[in-house]
C-alpha positions in Angstrom: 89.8 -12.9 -41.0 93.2 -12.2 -41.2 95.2 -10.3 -38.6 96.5 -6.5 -39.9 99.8 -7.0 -40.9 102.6 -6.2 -38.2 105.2 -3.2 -39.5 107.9 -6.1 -39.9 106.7 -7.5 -42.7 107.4 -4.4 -44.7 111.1 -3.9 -42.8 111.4 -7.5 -44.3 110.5 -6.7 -48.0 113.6 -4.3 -48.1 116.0 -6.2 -45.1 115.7 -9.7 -46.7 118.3 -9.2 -49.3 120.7 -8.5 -46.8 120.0 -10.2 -43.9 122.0 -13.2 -44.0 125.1 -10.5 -44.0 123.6 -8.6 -41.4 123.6 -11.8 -39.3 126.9 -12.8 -40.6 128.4 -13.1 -36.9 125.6 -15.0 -35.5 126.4 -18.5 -34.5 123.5 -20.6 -34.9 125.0 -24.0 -35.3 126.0 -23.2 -31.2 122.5 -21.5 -30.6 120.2 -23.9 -32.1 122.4 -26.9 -30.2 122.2 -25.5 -26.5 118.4 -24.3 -27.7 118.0 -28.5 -28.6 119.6 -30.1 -25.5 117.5 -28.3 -23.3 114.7 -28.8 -25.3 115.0 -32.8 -24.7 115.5 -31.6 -21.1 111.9 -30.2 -20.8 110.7 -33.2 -22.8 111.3 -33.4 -26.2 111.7 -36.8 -28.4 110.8 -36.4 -31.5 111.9 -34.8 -34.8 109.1 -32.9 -36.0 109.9 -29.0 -36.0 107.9 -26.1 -36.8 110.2 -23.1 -37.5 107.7 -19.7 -36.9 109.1 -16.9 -38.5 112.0 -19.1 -39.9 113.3 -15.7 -41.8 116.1 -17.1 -44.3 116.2 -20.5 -43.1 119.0 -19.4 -40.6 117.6 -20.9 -38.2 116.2 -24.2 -39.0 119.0 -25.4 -41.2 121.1 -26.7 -37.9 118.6 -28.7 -36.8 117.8 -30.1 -40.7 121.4 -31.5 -41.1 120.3 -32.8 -37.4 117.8 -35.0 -38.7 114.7 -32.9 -37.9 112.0 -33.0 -40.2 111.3 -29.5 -41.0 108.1 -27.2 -41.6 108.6 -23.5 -41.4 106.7 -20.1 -41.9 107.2 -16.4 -41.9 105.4 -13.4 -43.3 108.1 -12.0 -45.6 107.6 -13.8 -48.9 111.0 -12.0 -49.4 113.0 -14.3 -46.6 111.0 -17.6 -47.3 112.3 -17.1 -51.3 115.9 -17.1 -49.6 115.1 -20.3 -47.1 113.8 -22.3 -50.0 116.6 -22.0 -52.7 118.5 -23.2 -49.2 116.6 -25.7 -48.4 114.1 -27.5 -51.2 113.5 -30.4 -49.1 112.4 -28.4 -46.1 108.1 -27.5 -46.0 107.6 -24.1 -46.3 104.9 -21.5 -46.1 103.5 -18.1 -45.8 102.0 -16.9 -42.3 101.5 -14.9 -39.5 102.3 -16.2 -36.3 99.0 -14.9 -34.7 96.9 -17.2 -36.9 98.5 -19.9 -38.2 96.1 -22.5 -38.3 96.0 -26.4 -37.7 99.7 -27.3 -39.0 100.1 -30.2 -37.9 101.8 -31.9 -34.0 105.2 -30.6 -33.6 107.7 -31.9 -30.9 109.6 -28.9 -31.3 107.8 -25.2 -32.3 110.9 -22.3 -32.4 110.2 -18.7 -32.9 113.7 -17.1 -33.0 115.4 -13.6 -33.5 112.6 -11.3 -31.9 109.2 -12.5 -33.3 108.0 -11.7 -30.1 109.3 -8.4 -29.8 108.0 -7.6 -33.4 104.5 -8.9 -31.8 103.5 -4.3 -30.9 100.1 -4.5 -31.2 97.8 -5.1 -27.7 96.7 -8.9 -27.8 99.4 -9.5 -30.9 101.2 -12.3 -27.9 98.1 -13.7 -26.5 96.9 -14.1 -30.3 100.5 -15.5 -31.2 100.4 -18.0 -28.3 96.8 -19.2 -28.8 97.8 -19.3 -32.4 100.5 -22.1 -31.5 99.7 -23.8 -28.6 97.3 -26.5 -31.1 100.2 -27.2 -33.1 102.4 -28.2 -30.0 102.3 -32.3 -29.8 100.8 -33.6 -26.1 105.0 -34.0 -25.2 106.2 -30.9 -26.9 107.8 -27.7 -26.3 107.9 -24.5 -27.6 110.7 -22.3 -27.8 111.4 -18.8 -28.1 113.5 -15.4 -27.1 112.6 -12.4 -26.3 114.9 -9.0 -26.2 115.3 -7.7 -22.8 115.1 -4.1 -21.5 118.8 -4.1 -21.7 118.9 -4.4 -25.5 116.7 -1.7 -25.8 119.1 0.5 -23.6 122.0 -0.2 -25.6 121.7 -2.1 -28.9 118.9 -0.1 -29.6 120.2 3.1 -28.4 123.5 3.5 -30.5 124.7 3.8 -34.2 126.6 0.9 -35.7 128.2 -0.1 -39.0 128.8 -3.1 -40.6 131.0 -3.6 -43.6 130.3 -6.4 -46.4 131.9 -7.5 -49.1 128.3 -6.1 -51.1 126.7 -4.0 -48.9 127.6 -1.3 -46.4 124.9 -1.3 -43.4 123.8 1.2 -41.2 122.5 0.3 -37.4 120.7 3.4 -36.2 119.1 3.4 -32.7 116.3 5.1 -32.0 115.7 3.7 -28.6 117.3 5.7 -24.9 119.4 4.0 -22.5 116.5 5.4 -20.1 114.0 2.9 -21.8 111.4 1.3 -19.4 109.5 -1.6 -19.5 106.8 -2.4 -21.9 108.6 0.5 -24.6 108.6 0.3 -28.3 111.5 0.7 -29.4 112.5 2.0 -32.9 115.6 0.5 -35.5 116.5 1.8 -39.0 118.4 -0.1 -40.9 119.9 1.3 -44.2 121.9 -1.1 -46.5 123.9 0.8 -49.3 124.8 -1.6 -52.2 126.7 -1.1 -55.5 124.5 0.4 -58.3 124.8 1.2 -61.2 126.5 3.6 -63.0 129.3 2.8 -60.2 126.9 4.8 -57.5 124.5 2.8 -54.7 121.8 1.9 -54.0 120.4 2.8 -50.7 117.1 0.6 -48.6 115.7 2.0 -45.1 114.0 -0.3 -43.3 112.3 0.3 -40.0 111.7 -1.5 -37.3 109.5 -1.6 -34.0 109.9 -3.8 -31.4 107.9 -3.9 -27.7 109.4 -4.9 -25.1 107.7 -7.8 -22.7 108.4 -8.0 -18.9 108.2 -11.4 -17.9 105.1 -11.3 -16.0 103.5 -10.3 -19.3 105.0 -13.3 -21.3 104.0 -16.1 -18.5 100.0 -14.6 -18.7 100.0 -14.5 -21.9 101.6 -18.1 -22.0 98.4 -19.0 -19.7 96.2 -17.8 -21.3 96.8 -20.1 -24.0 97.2 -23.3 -22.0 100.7 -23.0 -22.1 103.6 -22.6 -19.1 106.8 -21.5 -19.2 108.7 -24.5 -18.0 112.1 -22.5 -18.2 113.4 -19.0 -18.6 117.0 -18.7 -19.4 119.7 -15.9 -20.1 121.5 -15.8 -23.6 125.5 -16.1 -23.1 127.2 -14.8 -26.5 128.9 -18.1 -27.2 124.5 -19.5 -27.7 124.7 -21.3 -24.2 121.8 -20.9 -21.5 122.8 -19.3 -18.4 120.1 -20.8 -15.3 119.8 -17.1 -14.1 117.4 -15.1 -16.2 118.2 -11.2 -15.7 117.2 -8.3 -17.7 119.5 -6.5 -16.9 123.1 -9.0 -18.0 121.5 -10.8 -20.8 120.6 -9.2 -24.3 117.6 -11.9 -24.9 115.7 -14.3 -22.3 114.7 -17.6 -23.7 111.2 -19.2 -22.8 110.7 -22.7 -22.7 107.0 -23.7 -22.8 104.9 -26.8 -22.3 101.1 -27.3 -22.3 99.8 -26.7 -18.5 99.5 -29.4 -16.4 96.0 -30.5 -16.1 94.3 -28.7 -12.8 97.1 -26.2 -13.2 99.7 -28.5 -11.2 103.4 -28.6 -12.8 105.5 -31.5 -12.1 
């Protein structure tokens, strides 16, 4: 039995036309290569990558021209449309993170851009981890981010604009700079685009997102046989900063391994 469907795959439907603009200043060529070279740091050797959530491909299509061989999945039928007139030769499917299924061994698993956060539901991580850990290879690692308190106190708690060629979009915060751990916080998005008749067309989208103290990340990491290896801070040029702080760094990023057998790390 399928898992209900999280509200993000209905913010999708109407943000996937203009997502790729909304991410316009996002450097993931940078991201994806500090995200990789620690990645071989914890372990990694092979090329096989499973890109959860992979949205419109954003995030998978550095490490394709890298020489990974690439299987992706995400909810939004919407996004995945985008990825695959992107990338043809990529495998590509529809999913929820929380039951994904046998896949397949992956040297590399990446769920990017706040799948976690989007994960509101009680049990929704514990069922996402479980849900991946069989599709890590014995030597792999899994990598994520997750948006930390101080996003929700300030990204999340102010109005911004962004102006496209195509589309005007609205940021509107719903979130207070007085947000405490384990909130949910609220977006709208509203994306304004030419119409006819020379008018335009307007799509709100909605999102909730929970935030996740560490401590809740690491259990529910265990409870799936899984350890965090590595927790890092986000710098805005996509490098990983050793100290992991809620309170200087917009996202943490999780690096994960099976646990060591009898619970020892190395």
């Amino acid at each position: 039995m399928q898992p209900p469907l999280t509200p993000a795959a209905e913010a999708y439907k109407g943000l996937a036309p203009f997502y790729d603009e909304l991410t316009r200043e996002h450097d993931y060529d940078a991201w994806t290569f500090h995200l990789e070279q620690r990645a071989r740091h914890f372990g990694v050797r092979g090329k096989r990558l499973l890109d959860v959530a992979c949205g419109t491909g954003k995030s998978f299509l550095p490490l394709l021209e890298r020489g990974y061989r690439v299987t992706g999945c995400d909810l939004s039928p919407e996004m995945l449309a985008l990825a695959r007139a992107k990338a043809p030769d990529a495998e590509l499917f529809s999913a929820d993170v929380r039951a994904l299924g046998r896949v397949g061994d992956f040297d590399l698993i990446t769920c990017l851009d706040d799948i976690v956060n989007y994960l509101i539901g009680d049990g929704d991580i514990e069922a996402a981890f479980a849900s991946l850990a069989p599709n890590l290879a014995p030597e792999g690692v899994l990598v994520f981010d997750v948006n930390t308190l101080s996003t929700y106190r300030t990204a999340f708690a102010c109005d911004m604009t962004l102006d496209g060629p195509d589309v005007f979009l609205a940021w509107r915060g719903r979130s207070s700079e007085e947000a405490q751990p384990g909130c949910v916080a609220e977006l709208v998005i509203e994306a304004f685009s030419a119409g006819g008749g020379g008018g335009y067309e307007r799509v709100t989208t909605r999102h909730l997102q929970r935030h996740y103290p560490r401590a809740a990340i690491e259990r529910a990491l265990a409870g799936a046989g899984l350890e965090a290896v590595g927790v890092f801070g986000l710098l805005p040029d996509g490098s990983l900063d050793e100290l992991a702080d809620e309170d200087l760094h917009h996202k943490l990023i999780y690096y994960a391994t099976r646990a060591a057998k009898g619970g020892d790390s190395e």
